[in-house]
N, C-alpha and C positions, 0 to 999 in steps of 0.2 A: 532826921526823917528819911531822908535819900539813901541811910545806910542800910535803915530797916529796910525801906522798898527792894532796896539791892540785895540783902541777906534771905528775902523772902522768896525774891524770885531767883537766885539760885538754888534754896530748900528745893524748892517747886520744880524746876528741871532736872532734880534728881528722885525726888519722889514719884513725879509723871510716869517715869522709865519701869519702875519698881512695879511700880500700880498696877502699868500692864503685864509686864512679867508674870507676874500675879493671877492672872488669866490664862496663862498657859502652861502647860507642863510635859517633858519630855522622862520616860523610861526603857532601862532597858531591863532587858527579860531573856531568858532560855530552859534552855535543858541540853546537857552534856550526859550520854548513857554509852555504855560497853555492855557487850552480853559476847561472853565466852563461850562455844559453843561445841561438845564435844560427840558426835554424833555418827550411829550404823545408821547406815541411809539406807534407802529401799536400791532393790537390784535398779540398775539402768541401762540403757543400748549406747554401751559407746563405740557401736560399729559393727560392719561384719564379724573385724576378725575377734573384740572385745566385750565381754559385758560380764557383769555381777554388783559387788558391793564391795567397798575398801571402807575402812573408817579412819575418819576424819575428823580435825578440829580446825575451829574457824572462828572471827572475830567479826564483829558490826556495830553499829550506832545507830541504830533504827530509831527514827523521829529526831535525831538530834540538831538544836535548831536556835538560832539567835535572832532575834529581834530589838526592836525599837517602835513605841507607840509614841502617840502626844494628843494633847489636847487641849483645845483654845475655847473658854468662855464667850460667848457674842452677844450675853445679854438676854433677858426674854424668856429664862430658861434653857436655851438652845445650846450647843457647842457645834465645832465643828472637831472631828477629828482625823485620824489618820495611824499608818500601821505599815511597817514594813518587816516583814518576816525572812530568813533566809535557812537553808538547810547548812547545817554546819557538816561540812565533809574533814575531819579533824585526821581519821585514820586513814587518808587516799593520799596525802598531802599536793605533792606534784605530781604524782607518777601516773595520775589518771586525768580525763579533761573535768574542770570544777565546773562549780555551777552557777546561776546568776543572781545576782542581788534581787531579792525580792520574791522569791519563784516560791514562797510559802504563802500563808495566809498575809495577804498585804492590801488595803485597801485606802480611798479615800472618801468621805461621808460626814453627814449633819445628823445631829440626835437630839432629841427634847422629849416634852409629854407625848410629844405623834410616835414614839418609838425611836427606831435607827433605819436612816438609808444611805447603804453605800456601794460604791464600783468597785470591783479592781479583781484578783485572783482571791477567793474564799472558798473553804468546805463547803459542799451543798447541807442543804439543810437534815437529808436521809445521814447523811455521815455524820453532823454534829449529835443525831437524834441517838442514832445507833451507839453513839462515845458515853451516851448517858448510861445504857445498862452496860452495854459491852461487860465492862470491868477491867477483863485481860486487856491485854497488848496488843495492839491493831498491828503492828509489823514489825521484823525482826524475828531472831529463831521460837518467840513465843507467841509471835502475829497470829488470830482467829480469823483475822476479818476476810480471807481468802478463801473459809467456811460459808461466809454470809452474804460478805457484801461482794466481794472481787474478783478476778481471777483464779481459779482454781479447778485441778486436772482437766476436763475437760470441758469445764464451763468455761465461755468466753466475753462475758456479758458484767463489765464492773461499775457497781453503783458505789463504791466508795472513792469520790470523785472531788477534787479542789478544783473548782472551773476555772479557769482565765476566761476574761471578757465578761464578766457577771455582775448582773445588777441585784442588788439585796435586801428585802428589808424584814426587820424585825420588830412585832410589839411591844408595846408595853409592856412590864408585870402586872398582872390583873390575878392578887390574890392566889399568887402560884401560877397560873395560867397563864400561857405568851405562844405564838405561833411564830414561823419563819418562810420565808419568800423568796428563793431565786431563779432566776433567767439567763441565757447566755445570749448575746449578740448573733447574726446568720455568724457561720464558721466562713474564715475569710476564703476558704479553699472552695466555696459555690463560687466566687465568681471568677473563678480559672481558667475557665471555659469547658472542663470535665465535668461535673453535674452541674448546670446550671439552676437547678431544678431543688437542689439536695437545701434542707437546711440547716442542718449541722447542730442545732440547737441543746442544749442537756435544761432542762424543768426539772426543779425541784419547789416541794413545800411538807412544813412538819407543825405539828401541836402536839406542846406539851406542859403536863403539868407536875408542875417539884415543886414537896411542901413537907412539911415535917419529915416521916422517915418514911416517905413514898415518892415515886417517881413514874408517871405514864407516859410513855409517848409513841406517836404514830407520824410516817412518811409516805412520801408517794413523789418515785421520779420518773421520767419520762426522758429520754435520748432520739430526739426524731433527725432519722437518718444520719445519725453520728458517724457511724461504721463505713458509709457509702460515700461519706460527700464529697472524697477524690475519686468514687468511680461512678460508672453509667449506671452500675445495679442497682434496683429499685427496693423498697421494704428497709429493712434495718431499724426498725423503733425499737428499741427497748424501752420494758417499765418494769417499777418492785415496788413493791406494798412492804410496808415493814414496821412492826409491833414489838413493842418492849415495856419492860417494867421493873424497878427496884425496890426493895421492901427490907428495913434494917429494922433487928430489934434485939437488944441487949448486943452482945460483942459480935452479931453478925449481920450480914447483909448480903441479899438477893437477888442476884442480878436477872433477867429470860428474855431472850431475841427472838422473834421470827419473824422470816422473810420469804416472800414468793417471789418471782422473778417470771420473766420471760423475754423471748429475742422474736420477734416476729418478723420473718424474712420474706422474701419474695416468694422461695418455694418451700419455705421449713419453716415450724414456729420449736422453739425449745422451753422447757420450762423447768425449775430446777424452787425445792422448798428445801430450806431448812432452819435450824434452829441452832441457839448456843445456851448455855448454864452457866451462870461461875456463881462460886463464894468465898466471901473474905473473913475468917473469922479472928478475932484478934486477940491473943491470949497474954499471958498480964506481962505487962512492961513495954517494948515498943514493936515486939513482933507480929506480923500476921502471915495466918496461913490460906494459903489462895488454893480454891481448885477451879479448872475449867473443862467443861465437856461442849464440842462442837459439835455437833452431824450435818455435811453436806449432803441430799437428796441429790439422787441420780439424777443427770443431766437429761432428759429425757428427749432427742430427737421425732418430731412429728414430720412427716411427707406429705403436703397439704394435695398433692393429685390423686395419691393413693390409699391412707391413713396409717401407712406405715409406721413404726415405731421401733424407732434404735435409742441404744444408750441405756439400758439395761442393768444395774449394779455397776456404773460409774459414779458411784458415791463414796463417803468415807465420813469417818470417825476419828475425832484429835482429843486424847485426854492427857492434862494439864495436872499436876500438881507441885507446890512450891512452897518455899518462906521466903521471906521479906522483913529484914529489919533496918529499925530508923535508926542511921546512926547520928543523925542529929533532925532538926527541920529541914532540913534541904538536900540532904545525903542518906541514900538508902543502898542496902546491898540486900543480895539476894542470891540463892538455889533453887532450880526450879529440876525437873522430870518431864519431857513429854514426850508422847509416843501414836502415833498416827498408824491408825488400819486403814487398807483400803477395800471395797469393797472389792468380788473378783477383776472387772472393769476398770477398776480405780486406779486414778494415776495421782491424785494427790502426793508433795511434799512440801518442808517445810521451807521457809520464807528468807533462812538464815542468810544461806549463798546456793547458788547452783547445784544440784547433785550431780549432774552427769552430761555428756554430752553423745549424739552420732556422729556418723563421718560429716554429715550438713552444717557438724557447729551447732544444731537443737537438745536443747537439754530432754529426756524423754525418759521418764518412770515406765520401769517394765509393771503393766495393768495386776492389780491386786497384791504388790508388796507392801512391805509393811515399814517403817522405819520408826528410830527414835533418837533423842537427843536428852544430854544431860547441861546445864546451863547456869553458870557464874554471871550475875550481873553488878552493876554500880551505878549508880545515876545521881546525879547532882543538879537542883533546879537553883535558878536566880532570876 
């Protein structure tokens, strides 16, 4: 009898262990991408005594990125989980300073029937919504999102934004339908003693609905005083409304963006619309062929004393065309064409590397050239 009690409960402290393990699970995950890129750039000022266009070829990893999730059962339906994302700098190796553990989408949070809520550095919710139609490639030499959402010629106003310090939550699925929610903490540079005042905050919220071969969604972010909160200047809110949608039928699918923006400054408000397109259509065996057209709207400067207005044909145009083939499930290569107009104003270029610089060290597209690029890629997901 004493042997069995004995046999039972060591069973028993090996199984206990298991059990729980059982409730938890760790993975990892990435993406490793090359894009080759061989490119006339548009003229640039590189100085008094220099300036035009040289062509150039150049290499990058745009989104390249390794991670590790997990997640632990607590019973109730609940979990808790966790996420730590990093950018994979694969082609810099030493010869540039790296980057830090975690500086991607990395959080910690509880999820159940109430949805998901979690801390830590995430996409706002306008950049996950915008990833739905996008289609193309948010960055790198075939990046749009510089059209839409970012930085670009002479806008300076970017809602394509991975907050640090941000609280998150996310609903349910409700029959296709779920919204998304985040916040950032005051920016710790208010309490400096340079703007006391400023609070540095980025708001974001989105709904959307994905269900069969349709997709809607809509955002709206808010940046109050982001811009100022290490100085005494007052104003600085940025906000963007932005609208999109997907629609697939037979071998193709639909992607359409728009977005309004604005910079509402102390003495100037700017305000800048545009729009993107792509389609993927896939033709037999594992190929598809992608196009994209972007158009940034002029960036438009308003004089709030006098109603003046600058910025006049500082817009531009980015058309995209390409293939993509699978060379297995996780490995795809590809050719792509793009070619960016500027409008006269327009200082748009592409995203790949730097085109030019002045004697200050500032990169600077001479206003209304034109450039393009030809582009080898690879990519591998795990």
């Amino acid at each position: 009898m004493n042997k069995k009690l004995i046999a039972a409960a060591v069973a028993g402290a090996f199984v206990a262990p298991a059990a729980f393990a059982q409730n938890s699970t760790v993975q990892i995950y990435g993406l490793i991408n090359v894009e080759y890129g061989f490119a006339s750039p548009a003229n640039t000022d590189l100085g008094t005594a220099n300036s035009g266009r040289s062509n150039y070829d150049a290499i990058n990893s745009g989104a390249s990125r390794i991670g590790f999730k997990g997640e632990e059962k607590l019973g109730g339906g609940m979990s808790a989980f966790w996420q730590c994302e990093s950018q994979l700098r694969f082609l810099e190796g030493s010869s540039t300073s790296s980057g830090s553990l975690c500086d991607r989408n990395s959080a910690l949070g509880l999820k159940g029937s109430f949805g998901s809520i979690y801390a830590g550095t995430w996409d706002s919710p306008m950049k996950r919504a915008s990833a739905i139609t996008r289609m193309t490639n948010e960055t790198g030499w075939l990046g749009t999102q510089l059209m839409t959402l970012s930085n670009g010629g002479a806008w300076t106003g970017t809602f394509s934004a991975r907050n640090t310090n941000s609280i998150n939550y996310d609903t349910p699925n409700f029959n296709g339908f779920s919204a998304s929610v985040q916040y950032t903490t005051l920016n710790a540079a208010k309490n400096d003693g340079v703007a006391p005042t400023k609070k540095g905050r980025k708001n974001s919220l989105s709904a959307q609905y994905v269900a069969g071969p349709m997709a809607l969604v809509g955002a709206y972010s808010v940046h109050d005083d982001d811009r100022t909160v290490t100085t005494a200047a007052a104003g600085d809110k940025d906000k963007a409304f932005f609208l999109g949608g997907t629609y697939s039928f037979g071998a193709a699918k639909v992607g359409l963006s728009y977005i309004t923006a604005e910079l509402d400054k102390a003495a100037t408000q700017v305000e800048r619309d545009s729009w993107h397109l792509a389609v993927d259509y896939k033709i037999t065996g594992p190929g598809t062929i992608r196009f994209g057209y972007s158009h940034a709207g002029d960036a438009e400067t308003t004089t709030k004393a006098t109603g003046a207005v600058t910025g006049q044909n500082s817009g531009a145009r980015l058309w995209q065309i390409g293939y993509n083939h699978a060379l297995s499930k996780r490995t795809t290569a590809g050719i792509s064409y793009a070619r960016m107009d500027n409008k006269s104003a327009g200082t748009y270029s592409f995203t790949g590397v730097t085109q030019g610089f002045n004697t200050a060290g500032t990169a600077v597209v001479t206003p209304g050239s034109d450039s393009s690029v030809i582009v080898l890629g690879l990519s591998h997901t795990f």
